[in-house]
PyMOL commands that place a pseudoatom at each C-alpha (Angstrom):
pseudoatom trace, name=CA, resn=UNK, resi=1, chain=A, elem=C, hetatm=0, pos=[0.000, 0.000, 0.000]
pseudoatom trace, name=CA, resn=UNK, resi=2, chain=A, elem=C, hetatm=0, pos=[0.971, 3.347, -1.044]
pseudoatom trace, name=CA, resn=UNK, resi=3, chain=A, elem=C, hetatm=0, pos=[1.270, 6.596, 1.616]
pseudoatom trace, name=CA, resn=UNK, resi=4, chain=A, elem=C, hetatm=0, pos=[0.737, 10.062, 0.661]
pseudoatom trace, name=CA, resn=UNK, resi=5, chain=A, elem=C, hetatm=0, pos=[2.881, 10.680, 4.016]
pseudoatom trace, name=CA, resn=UNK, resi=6, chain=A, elem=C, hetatm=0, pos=[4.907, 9.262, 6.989]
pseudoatom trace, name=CA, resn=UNK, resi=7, chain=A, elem=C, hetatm=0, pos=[4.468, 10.631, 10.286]
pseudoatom trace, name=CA, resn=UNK, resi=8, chain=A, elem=C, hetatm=0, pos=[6.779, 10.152, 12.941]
pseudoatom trace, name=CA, resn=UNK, resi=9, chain=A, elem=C, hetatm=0, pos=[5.687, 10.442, 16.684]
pseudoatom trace, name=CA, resn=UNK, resi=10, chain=A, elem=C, hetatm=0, pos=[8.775, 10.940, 18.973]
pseudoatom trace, name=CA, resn=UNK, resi=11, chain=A, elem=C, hetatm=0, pos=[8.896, 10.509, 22.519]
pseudoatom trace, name=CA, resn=UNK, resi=12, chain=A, elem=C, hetatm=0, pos=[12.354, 12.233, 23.881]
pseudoatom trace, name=CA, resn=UNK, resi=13, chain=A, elem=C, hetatm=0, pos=[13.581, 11.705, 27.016]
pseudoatom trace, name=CA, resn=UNK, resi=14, chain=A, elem=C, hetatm=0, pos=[16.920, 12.472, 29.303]
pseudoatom trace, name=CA, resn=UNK, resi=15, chain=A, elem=C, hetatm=0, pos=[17.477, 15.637, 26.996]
pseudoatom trace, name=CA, resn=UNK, resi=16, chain=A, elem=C, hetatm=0, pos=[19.733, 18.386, 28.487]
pseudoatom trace, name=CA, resn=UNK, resi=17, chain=A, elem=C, hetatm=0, pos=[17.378, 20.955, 30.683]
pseudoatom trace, name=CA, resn=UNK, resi=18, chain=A, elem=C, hetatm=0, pos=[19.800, 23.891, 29.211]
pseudoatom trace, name=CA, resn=UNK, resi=19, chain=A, elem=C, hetatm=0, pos=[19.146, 23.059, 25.375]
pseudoatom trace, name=CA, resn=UNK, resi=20, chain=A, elem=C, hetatm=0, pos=[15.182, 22.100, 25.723]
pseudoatom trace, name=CA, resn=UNK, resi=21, chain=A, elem=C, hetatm=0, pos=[14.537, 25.721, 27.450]
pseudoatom trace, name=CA, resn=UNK, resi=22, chain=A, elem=C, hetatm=0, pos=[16.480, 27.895, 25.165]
pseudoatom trace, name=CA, resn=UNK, resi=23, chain=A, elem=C, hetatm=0, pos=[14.580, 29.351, 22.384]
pseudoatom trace, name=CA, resn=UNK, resi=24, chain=A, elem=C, hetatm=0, pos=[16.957, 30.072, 19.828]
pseudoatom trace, name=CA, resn=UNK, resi=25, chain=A, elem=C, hetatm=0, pos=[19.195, 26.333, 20.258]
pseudoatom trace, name=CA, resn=UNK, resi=26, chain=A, elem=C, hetatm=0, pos=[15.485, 24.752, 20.029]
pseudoatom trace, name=CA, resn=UNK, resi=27, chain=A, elem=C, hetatm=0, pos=[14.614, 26.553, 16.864]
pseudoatom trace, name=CA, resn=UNK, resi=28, chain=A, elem=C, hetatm=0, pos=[17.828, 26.368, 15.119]
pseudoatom trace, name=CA, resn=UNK, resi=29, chain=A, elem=C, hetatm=0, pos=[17.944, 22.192, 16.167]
pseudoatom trace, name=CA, resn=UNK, resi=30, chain=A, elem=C, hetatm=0, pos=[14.188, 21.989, 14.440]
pseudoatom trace, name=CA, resn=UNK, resi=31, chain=A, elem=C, hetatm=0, pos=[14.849, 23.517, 11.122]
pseudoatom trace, name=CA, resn=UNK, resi=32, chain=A, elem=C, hetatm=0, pos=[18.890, 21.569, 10.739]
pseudoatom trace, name=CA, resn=UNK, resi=33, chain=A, elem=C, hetatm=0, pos=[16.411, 18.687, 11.558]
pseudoatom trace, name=CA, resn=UNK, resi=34, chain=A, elem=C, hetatm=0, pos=[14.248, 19.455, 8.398]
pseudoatom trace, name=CA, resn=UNK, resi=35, chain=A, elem=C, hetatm=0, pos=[17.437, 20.538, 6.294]
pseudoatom trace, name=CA, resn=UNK, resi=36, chain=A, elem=C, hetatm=0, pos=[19.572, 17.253, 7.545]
pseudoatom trace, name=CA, resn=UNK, resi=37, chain=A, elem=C, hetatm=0, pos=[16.214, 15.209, 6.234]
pseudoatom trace, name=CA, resn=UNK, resi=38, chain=A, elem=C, hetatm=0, pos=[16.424, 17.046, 2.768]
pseudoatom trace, name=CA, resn=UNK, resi=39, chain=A, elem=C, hetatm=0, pos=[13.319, 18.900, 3.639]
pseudoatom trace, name=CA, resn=UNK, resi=40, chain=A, elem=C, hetatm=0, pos=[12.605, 22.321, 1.763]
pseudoatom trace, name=CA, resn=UNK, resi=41, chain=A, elem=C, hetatm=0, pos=[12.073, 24.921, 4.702]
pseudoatom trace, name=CA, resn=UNK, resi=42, chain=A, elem=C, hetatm=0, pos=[9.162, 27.111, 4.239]
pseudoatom trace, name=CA, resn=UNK, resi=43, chain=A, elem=C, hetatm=0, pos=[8.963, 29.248, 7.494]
pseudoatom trace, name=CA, resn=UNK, resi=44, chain=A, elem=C, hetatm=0, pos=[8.795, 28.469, 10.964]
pseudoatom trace, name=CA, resn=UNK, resi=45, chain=A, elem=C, hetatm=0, pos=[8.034, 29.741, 14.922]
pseudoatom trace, name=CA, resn=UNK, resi=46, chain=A, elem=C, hetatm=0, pos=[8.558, 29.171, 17.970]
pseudoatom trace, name=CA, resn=UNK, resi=47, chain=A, elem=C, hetatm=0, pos=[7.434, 30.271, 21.453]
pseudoatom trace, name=CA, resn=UNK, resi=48, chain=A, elem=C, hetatm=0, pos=[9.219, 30.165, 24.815]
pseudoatom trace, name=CA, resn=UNK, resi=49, chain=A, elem=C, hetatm=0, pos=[7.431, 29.766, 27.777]
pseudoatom trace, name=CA, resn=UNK, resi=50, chain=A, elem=C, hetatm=0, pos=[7.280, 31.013, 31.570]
pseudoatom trace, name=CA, resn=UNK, resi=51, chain=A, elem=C, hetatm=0, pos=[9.207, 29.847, 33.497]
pseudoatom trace, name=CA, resn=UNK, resi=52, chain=A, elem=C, hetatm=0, pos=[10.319, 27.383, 30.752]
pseudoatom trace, name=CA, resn=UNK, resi=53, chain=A, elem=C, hetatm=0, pos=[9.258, 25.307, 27.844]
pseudoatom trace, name=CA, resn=UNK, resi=54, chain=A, elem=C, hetatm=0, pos=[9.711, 25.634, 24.048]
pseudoatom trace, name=CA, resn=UNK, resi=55, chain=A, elem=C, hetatm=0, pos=[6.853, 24.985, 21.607]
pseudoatom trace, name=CA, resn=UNK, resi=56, chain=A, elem=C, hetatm=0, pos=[7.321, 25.441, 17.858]
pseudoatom trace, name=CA, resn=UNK, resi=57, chain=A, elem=C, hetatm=0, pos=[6.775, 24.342, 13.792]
pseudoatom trace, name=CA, resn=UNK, resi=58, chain=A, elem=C, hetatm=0, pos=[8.774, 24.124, 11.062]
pseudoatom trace, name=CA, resn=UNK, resi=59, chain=A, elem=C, hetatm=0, pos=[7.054, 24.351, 8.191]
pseudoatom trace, name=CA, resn=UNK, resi=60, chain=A, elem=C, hetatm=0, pos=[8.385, 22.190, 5.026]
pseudoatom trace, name=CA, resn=UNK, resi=61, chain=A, elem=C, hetatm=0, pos=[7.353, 21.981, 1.502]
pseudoatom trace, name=CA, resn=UNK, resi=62, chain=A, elem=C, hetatm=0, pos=[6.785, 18.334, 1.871]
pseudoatom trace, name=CA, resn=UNK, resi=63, chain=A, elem=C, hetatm=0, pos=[4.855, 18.848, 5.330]
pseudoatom trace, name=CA, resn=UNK, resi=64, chain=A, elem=C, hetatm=0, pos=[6.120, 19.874, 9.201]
pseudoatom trace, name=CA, resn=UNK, resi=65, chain=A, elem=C, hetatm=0, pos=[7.967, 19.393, 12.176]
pseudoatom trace, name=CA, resn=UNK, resi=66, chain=A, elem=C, hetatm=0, pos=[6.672, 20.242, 15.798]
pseudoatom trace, name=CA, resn=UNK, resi=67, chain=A, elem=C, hetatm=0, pos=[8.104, 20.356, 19.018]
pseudoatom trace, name=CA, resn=UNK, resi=68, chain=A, elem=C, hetatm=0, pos=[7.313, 21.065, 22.240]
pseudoatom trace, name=CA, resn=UNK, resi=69, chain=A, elem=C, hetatm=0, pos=[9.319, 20.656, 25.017]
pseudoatom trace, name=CA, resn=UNK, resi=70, chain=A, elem=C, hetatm=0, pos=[9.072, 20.252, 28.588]
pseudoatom trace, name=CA, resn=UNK, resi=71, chain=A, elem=C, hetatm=0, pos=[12.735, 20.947, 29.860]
pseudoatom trace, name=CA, resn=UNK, resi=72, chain=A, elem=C, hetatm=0, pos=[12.011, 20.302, 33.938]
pseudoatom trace, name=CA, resn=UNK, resi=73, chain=A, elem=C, hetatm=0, pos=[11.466, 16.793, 32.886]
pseudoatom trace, name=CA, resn=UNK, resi=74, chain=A, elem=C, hetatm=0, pos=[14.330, 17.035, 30.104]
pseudoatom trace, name=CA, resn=UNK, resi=75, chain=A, elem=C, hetatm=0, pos=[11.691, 15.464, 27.768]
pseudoatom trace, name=CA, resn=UNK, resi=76, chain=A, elem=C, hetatm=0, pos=[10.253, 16.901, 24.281]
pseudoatom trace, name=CA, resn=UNK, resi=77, chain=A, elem=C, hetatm=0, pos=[6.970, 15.442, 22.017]
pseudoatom trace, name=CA, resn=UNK, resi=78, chain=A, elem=C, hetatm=0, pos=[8.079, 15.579, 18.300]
pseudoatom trace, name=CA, resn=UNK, resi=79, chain=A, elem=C, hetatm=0, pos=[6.627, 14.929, 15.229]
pseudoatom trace, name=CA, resn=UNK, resi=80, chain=A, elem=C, hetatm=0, pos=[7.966, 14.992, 11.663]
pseudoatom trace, name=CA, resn=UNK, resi=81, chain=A, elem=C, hetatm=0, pos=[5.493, 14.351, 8.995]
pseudoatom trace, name=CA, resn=UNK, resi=82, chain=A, elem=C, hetatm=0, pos=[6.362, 14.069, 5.376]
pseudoatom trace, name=CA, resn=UNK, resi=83, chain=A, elem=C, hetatm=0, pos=[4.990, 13.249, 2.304]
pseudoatom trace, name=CA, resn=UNK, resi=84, chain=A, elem=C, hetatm=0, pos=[6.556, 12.042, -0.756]
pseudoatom trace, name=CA, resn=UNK, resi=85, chain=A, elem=C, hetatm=0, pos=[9.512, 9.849, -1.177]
pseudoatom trace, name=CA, resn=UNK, resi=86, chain=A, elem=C, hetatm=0, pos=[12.511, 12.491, -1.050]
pseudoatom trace, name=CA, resn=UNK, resi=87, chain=A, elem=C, hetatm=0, pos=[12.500, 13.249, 2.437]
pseudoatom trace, name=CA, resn=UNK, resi=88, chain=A, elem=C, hetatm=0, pos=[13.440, 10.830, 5.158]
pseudoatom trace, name=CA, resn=UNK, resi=89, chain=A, elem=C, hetatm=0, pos=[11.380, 11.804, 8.167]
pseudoatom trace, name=CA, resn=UNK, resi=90, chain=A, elem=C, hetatm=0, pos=[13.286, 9.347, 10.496]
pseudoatom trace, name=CA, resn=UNK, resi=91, chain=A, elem=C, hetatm=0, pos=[16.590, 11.265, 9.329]
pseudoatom trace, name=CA, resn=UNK, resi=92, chain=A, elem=C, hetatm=0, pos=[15.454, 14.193, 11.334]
pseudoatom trace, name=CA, resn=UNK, resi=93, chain=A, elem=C, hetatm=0, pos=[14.052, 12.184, 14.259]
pseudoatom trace, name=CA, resn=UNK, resi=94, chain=A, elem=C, hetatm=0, pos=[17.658, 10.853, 14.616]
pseudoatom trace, name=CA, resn=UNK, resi=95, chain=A, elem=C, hetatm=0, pos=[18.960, 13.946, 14.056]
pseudoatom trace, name=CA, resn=UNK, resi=96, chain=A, elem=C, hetatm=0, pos=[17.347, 15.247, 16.711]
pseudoatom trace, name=CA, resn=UNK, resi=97, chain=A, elem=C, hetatm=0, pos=[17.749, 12.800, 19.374]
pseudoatom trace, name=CA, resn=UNK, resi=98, chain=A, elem=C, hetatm=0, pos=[21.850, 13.373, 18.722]
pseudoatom trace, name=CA, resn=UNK, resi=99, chain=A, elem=C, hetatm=0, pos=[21.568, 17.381, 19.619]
pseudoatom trace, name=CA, resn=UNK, resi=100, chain=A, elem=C, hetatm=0, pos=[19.375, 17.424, 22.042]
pseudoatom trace, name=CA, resn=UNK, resi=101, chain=A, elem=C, hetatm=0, pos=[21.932, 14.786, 23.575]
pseudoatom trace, name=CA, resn=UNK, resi=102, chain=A, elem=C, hetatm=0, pos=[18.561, 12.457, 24.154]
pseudoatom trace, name=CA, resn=UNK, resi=103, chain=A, elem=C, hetatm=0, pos=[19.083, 8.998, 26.431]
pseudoatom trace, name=CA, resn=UNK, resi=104, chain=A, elem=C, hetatm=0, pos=[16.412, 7.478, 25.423]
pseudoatom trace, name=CA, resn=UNK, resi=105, chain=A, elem=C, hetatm=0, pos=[13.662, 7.757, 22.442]
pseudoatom trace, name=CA, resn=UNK, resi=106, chain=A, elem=C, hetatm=0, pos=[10.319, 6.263, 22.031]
pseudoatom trace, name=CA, resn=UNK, resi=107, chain=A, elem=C, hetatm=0, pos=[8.959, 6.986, 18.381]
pseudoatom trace, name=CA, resn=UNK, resi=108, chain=A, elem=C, hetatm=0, pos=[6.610, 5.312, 15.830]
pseudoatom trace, name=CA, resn=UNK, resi=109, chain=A, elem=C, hetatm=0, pos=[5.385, 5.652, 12.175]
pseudoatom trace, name=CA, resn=UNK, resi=110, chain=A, elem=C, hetatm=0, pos=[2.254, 6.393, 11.183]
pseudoatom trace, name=CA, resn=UNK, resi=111, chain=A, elem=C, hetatm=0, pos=[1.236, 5.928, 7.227]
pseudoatom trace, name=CA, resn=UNK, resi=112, chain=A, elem=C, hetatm=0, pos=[-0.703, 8.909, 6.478]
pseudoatom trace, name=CA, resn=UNK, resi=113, chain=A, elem=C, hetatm=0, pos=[-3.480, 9.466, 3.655]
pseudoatom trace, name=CA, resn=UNK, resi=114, chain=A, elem=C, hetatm=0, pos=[-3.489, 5.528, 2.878]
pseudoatom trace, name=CA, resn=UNK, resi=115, chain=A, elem=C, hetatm=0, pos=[-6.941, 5.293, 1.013]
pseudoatom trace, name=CA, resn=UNK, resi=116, chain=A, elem=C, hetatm=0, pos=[-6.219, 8.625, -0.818]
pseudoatom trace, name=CA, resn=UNK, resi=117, chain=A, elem=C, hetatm=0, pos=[-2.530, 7.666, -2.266]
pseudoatom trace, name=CA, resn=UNK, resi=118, chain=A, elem=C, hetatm=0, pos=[-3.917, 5.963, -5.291]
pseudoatom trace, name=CA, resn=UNK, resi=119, chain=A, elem=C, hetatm=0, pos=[-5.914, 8.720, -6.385]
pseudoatom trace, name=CA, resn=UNK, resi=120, chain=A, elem=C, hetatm=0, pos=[-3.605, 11.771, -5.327]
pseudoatom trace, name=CA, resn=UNK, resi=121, chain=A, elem=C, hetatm=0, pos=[-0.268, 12.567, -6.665]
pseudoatom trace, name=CA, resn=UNK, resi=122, chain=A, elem=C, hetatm=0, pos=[1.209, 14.388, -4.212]
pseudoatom trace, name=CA, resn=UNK, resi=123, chain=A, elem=C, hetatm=0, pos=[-0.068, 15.737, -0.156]
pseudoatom trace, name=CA, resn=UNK, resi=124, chain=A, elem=C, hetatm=0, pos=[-2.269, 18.597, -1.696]
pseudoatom trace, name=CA, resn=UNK, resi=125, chain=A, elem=C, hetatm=0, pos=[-5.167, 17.204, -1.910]
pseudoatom trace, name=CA, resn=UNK, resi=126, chain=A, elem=C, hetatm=0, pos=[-8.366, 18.956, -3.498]
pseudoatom trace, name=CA, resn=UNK, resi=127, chain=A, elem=C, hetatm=0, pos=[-11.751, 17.929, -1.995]
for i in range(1, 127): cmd.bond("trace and resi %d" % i, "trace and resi %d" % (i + 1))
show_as sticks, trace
zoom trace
């Protein structure tokens, strides 16, 4: 069966408090992430929370990445979604997990847009 998309969910823990709350190391991480896959980056944003916490997206031509991070508990929730076969979502997930200095990751792969790949040629879908 053919995907329009692959959609990783990535639990990260043991991540460096220092890294997770800074604004500018999170953002920069993200979009390397999206560049390292082969992504095409669009735009992105992020936010930085009181008295900590990153959340942000990175938009890509072939989809997004989004983090948020919760840096008491040195943990982040990721996902990287792409569509198409030129970008290798689990390249950023790894990516990732090395600069934010991760112990431990939990992440799975969800086919997106199963029943629509046949009759779609790319994510953009008109309805």
């Amino acid at each position: 069966m053919n995907a329009l998309g692959r959609h990783i969910l990535a639990e990260i823990y043991g991540c460096d408090f220092i890294l997770l709350n800074d604004l500018k190391k999170v953002e920069e991480t993200m979009v390397n992430a999206a560049l390292e896959a082969g992504a095409e980056v669009r735009e992105y944003t992020f936010h930085k929370f009181s008295p900590q916490g990153v959340s942000g997206v990175v938009v890509i031509s072939e989809s997004h990445l989004a983090i948020h991070t919760w840096p008491e508990l040195g943990y982040a929730a990721v996902d990287v979604f792409t569509c198409g076969d030129r970008v290798n979502p689990w390249d950023a997930v790894n990516y990732l997990k090395e600069m934010f200095g991760a112990q431990h990751i939990n992440a799975q792969e969800v086919k997106r847009g199963i029943s629509m790949a046949e009759h779609a040629p790319d994510c953009a879908v008109n309805l």
